[in-house]
C-alpha positions as CSV (number, residue, x, y, z in Angstrom):
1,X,180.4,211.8,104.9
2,X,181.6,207.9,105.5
3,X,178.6,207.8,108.3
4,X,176.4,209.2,106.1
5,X,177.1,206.9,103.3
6,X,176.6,204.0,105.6
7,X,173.7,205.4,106.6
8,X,171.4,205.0,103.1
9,X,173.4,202.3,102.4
10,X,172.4,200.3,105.6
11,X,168.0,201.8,104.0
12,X,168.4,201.4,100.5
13,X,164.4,200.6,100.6
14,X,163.2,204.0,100.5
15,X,165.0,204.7,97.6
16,X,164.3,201.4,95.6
17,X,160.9,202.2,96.2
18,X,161.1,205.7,94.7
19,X,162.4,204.4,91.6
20,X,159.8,202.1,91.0
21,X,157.7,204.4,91.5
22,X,158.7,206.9,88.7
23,X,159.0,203.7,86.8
24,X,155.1,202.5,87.0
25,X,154.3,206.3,86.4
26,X,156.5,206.0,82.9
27,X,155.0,202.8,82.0
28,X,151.6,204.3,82.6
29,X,152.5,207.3,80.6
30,X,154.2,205.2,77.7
31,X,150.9,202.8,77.9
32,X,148.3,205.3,78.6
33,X,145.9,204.5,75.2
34,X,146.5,200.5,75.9
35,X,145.1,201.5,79.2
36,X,142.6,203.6,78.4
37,X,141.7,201.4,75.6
38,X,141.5,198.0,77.8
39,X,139.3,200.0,80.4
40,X,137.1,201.2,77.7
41,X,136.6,197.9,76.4
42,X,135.7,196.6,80.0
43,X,133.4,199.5,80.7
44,X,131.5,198.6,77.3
45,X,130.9,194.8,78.3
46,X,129.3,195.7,81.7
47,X,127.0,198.6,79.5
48,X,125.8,195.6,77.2
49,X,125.7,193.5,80.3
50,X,123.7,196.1,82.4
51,X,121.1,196.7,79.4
52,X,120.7,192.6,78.5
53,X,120.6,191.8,82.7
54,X,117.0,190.6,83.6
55,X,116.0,191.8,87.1
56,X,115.8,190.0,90.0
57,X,113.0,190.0,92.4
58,X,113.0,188.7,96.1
59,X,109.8,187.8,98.2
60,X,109.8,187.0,101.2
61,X,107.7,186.2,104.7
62,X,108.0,186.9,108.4
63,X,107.2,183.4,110.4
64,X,107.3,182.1,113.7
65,X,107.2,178.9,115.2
66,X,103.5,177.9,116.8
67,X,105.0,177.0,120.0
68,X,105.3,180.5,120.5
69,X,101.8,180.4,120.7
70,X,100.9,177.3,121.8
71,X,101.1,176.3,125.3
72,X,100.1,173.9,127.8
73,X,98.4,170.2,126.8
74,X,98.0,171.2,123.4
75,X,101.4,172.6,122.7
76,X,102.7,169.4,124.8
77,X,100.7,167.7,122.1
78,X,101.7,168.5,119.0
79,X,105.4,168.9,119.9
80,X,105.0,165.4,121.1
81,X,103.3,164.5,117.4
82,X,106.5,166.8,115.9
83,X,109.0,164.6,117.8
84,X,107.4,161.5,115.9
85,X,107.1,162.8,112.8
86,X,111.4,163.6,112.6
87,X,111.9,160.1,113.2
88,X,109.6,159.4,110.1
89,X,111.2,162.1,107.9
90,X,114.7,160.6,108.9
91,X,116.0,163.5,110.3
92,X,117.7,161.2,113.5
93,X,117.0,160.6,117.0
94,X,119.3,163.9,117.9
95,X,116.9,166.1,116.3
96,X,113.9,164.3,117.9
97,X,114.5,166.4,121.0
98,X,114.4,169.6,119.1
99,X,111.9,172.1,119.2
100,X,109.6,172.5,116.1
101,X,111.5,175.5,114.3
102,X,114.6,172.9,114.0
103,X,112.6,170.2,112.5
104,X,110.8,172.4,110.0
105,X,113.6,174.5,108.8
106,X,115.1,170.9,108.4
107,X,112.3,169.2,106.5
108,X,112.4,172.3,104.7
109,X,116.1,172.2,103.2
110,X,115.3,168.6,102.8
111,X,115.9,166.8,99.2
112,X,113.1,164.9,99.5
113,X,110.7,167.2,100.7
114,X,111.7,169.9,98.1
115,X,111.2,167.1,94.9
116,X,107.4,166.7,96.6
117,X,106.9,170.6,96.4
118,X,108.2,170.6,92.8
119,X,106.3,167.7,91.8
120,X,102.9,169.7,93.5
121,X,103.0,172.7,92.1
122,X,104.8,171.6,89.1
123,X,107.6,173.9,88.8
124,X,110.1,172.5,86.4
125,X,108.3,174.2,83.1
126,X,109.1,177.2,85.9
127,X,112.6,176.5,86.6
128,X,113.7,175.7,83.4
129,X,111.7,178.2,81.0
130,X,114.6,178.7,78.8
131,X,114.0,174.9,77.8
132,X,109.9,174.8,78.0
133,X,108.2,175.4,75.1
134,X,105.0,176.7,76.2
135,X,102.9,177.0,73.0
136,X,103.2,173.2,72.6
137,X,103.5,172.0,76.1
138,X,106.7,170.2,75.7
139,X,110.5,170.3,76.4
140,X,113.0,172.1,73.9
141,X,115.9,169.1,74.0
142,X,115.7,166.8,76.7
143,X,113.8,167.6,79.9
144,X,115.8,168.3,83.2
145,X,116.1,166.3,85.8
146,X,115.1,166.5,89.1
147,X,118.3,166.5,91.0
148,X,119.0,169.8,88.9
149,X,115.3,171.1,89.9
150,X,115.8,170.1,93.3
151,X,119.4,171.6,93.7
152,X,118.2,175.2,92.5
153,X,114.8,175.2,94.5
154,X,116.6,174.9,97.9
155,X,119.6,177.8,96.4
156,X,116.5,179.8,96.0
157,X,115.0,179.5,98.7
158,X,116.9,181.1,101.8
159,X,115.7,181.0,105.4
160,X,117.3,183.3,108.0
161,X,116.7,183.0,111.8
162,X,116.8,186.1,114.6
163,X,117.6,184.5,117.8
164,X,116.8,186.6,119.9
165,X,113.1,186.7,118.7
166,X,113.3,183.4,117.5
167,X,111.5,184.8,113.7
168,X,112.3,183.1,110.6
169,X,112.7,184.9,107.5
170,X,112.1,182.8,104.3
171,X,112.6,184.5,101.2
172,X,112.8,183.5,97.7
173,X,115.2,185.8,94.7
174,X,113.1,184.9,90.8
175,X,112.9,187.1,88.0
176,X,109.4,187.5,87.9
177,X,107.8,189.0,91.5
178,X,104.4,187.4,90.8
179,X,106.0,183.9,90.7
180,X,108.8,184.4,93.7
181,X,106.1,185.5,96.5
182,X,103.9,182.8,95.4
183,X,106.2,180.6,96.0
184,X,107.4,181.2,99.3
185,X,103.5,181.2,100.7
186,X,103.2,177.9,98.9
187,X,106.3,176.6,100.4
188,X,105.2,177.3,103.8
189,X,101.8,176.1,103.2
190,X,103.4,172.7,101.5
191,X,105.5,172.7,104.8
192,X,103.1,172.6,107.7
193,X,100.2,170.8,105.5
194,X,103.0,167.9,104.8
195,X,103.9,168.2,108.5
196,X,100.0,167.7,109.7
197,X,99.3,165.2,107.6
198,X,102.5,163.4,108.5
199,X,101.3,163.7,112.2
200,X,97.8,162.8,111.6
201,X,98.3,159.7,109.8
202,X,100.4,158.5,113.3
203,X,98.0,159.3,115.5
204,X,95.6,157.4,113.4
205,X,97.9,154.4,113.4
206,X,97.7,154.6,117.4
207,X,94.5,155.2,117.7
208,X,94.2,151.9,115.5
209,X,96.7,149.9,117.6
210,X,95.4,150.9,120.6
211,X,91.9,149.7,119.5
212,X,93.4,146.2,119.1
213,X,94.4,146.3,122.1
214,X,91.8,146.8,123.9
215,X,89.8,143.7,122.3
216,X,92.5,141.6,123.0
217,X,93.5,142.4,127.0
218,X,90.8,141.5,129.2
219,X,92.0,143.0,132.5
220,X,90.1,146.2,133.5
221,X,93.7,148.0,134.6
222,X,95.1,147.5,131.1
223,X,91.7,148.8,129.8
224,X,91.7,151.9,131.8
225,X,95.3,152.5,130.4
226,X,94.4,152.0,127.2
227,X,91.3,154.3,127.2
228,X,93.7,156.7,128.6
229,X,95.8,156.4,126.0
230,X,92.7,157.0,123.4
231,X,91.6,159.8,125.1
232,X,95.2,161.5,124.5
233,X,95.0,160.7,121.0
234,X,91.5,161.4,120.1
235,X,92.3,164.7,121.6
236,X,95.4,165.4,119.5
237,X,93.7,164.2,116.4
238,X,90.8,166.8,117.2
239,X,93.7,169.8,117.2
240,X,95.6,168.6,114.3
241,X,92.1,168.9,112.2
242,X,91.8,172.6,113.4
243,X,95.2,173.3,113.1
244,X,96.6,174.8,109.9
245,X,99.9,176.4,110.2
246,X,101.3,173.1,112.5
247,X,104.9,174.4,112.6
248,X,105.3,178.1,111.2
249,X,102.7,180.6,111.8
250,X,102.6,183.4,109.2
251,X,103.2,186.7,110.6
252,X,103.8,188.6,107.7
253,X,102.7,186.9,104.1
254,X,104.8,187.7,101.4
255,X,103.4,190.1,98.4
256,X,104.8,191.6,95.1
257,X,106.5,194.4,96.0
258,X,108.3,195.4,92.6
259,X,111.6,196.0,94.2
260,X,114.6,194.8,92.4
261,X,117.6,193.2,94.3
262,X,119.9,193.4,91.6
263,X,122.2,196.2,90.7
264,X,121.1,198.8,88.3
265,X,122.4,199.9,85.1
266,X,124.5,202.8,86.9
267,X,126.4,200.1,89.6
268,X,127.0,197.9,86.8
269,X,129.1,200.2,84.7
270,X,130.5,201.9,87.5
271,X,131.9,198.4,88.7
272,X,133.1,198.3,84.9
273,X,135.2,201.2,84.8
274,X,136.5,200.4,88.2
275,X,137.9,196.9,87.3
276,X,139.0,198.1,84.2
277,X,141.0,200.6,85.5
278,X,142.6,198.8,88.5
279,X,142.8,195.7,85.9
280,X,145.2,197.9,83.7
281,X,147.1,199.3,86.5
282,X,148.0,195.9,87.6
283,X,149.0,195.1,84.6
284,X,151.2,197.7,84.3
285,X,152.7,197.0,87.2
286,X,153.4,193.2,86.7
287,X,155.4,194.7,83.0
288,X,157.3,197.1,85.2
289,X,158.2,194.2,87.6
290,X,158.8,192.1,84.4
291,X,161.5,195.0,83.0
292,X,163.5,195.6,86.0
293,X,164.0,191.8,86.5
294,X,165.1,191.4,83.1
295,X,167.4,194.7,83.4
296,X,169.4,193.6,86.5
297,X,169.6,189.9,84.6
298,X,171.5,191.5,81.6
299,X,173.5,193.6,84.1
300,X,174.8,190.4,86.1
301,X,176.0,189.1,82.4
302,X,177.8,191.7,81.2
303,X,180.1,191.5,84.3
């Protein structure tokens, strides 16, 4: 009897744990409408929620860099002309040596670049409908700024890369389908016709220099260097004016599909029930805890 005595008294756990657990089962019992009334409530809020939400809609597009298709001089070429044109967006001497899926993903998560596309297409009266008034053409209050334009275009607009393939999925969520899969086309279009005019403009400015330089050496080495040098330019300049997706080639244009990305009405009051429930459970068990602690506290007073 002694052993057995030392015995639960060496694992009083299991038995602790017993008696709190016909205690939350009496609090639940004793609290059962506040429970069923708090769960209620919370399963009302996400009905009103789930019939006021506005759907969201996401487009998106399949692209792949062009050096996947280009090759030899001309590839050599324009990844040459891409190497130039980091330096000039900023983007550092590191990513210089980069290929051309680096750069443009980075020009296209780029502040600067994204207040350009904005200021294009004119997309704050877009942005910021809730504020536009579009019967008179005017802001409602004070028009937003453009670091608040800027820092939900590039939320919106989410790029995923598959490594293996090297593909880049762009993909834009907006409450209107219409608006969300022009977008993204237009982004990639702003993208690689900023990105070819970028390049043109500094192989013009060489082609320029290197026509000074030529009236101003007089030694037939340095000439044939030079003309050299044209030739290389000339010839890039001729496949930047045919070439029209310069950094991401559309493999797959995105189009209004109609397919929502948000949860529907059913998910959205499920969810409520659930949190309301396990929300009123927890509670219950934080007053049980609350009980017991002050129940042992009056015990160590009264002796």
């Amino acid at each position: 009897m002694g052993n057995t005595l030392k015995v639960l008294g060496a694992n009083p756990a299991p038995v602790r744990d017993r008696a709190m657990f016909r205690n939350v089962l009496r609090q639940i019992f004793r609290l059962r409408y506040w429970m069923l009334g708090l769960t209620t409530l919370i399963t009302v809020m996400a009905m009103v929620y789930a019939w006021r939400a506005v759907p969201v809609f996401r487009a998106k597009t399949l692209l792949a860099p062009v050096g996947m298709q280009s090759g030899g001089v001309r590839g050599e070429l324009i990844a040459k002309g891409l190497r130039r044109l980091s330096k000039r967006f900023g983007i550092g001497g590191s990513q210089a040596d980069r290929n051309k899926r680096d750069i443009a993903l980075a020009i296209l998560h780029s502040r600067r670049f994204t207040r350009r596309f904005i200021e294009r297409y004119n997309l704050l009266p877009q942005l910021f409908a809730n504020k536009w008034d579009a019967n008179h053409n005017t802001w409602i209050g004070p028009s937003p700024d453009y670091k608040a334009a800027i820092k939900k275009m590039i939320a919106l607009s989410k790029t995923s890369l598959d490594f293996r393939s090297g593909m880049i999925t762009l993909s834009i969520d907006w409450y209107e389908p219409e608006k969300a899969s022009m977008w993204v086309n237009d982004l990639v279009f702003f993208l690689n016709e900023s990105m070819r005019q970028k390049a043109m403009a500094e192989v013009e400015k060489n082609i320029e220099f290197l026509n000074e330089q030529l009236h101003k050496s007089s030694l037939i080495a340095v000439h044939q260097l030079i003309y050299q040098l044209l030739e290389d330019q000339k010839y890039q300049a001729i496949t930047l004016r045919a070439e029209r997706e310069y950094a991401l080639q559309v493999v797959d244009r995105a189009v209004v599909t109609g397919e929502s990305v948000s949860l529907n009405s059913i998910e959205i009051i499920c969810g409520g029930f659930v949190s309301g429930l396990i929300l009123s459970l927890c509670l219950v068990y934080m007053q049980t805890c609350v009980i017991r602690t002050q129940k042992k506290a009056n015990g160590r007073k009264r002796q």
